[in-house]
C-alpha positions in Angstrom: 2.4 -6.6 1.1 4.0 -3.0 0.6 5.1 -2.5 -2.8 5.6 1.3 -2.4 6.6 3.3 1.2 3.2 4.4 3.4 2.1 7.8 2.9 1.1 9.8 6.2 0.3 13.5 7.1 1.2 14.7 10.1 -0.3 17.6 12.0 -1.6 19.7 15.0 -4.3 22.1 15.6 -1.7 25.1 14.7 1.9 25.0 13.4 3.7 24.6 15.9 6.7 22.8 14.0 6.2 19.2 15.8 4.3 18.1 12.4 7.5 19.9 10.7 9.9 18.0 13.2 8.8 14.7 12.2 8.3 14.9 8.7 12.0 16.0 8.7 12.8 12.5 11.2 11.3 10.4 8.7 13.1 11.6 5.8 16.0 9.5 7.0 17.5 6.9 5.0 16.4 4.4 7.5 12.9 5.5 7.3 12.0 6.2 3.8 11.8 3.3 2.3 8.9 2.4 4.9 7.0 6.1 4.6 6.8 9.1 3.1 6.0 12.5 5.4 4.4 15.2 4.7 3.4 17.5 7.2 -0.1 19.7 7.6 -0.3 23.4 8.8 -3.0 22.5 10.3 -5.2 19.3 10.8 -8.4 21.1 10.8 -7.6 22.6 7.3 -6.4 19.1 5.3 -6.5 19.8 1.6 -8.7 17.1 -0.4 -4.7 16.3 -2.1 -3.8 15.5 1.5 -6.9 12.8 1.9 -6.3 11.6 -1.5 -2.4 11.2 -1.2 -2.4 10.2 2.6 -3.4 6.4 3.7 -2.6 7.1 7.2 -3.5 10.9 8.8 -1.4 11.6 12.2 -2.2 13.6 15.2 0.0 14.8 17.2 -2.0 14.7 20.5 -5.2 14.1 21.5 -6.6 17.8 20.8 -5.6 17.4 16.9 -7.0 14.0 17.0 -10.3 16.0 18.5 -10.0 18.2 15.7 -9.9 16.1 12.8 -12.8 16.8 10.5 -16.0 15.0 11.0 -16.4 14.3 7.3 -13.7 12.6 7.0 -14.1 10.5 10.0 -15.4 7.3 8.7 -13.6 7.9 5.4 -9.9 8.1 6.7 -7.3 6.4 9.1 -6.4 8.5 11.9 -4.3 7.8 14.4 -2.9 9.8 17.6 0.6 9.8 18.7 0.4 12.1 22.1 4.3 13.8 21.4 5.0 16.0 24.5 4.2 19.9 23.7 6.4 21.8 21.0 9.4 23.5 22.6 9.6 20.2 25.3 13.0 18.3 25.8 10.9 15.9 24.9 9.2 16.0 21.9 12.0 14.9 19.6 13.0 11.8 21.3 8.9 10.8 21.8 8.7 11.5 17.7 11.5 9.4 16.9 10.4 6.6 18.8 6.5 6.7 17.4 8.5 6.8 13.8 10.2 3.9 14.8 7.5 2.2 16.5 5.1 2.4 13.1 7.9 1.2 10.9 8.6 -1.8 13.0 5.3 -2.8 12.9 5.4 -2.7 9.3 9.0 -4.7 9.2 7.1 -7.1 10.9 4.3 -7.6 8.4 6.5 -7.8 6.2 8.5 -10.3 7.3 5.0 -12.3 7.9 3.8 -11.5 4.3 7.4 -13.4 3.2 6.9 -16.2 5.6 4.0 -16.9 3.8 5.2 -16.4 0.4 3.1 -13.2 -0.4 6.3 -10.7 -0.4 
C-alpha cells in the first residue's frame, strides 16, 4: 500500500514553532520512512506547492483547523491534532505521541496490505 513515505504540512495560525517542532520530530530515523514533514508559516497562507506536495494538511489545534482555507476544503485532507500551546511542558511530548500515533496506524495497514498479499 505505501510505496513512498506520506507527505504532511504542518501548521498554525502564526509561527509559533510547534509546526517547526514537529517537522524536526519526524525527521527521525524511526519516522521517515513512514512520512515526510514539512512545516507551514502559516496555515492560512499554504502555497499551491504545499497542496500539490501534501496528501495530508495538519493543524495544530482547533483554531488552525478553523483557519484552513475554504477552497481547499473539499479538495484536501485536513486533520487536527489539538498539541497544548507553544512554550507548554507539554507540547513536545503531545507531538511525539500524535507522530507516533499516525505512523502506527499506517504500520498497521501495512501489515494488513501484506496479510493479504497486496504489500
Amino acid at each position: 500500500m505505501y510505496k513512498r513515505p506520506a507527505r504532511i504540512v504542518i501548521a498554525a495560525i502564526v509561527d509559533d514553532g510547534r509546526a517547526r517542532m514537529v517537522a524536526r520530530l519526524a525527521s527521525a530515523p524511526a519516522m521517515t520512512r513512514w512520512i515526510q514533514a514539512r512545516s507551514a508559516a502559516s496555515i492560512c497562507r499554504l502555497s499551491p506547492e504545499d497542496f500539490d506536495w501534501a496528501d495530508l494538511v495538519v493543524a495544530v489545534d482547533s483554531a488552525a483547523a478553523n483557519a484552513f482555507p475554504a477552497a481547499h476544503a473539499g479538495k484536501h485532507r485536513l486533520t487536527t491534532w489539538n498539541l497544548p500551546p507553544a512554550g507548554s511542558p507539554d507540547v513536545e511530548g503531545a507531538a511525539i505521541a500524535a507522530l507516533s500515533g499516525m505512523i502506527g496506524g499506517m504500520r498497521m495497514l501495512s501489515r494488513m496490505d501484506e496479510d493479504h498479499g497486496e504489500g
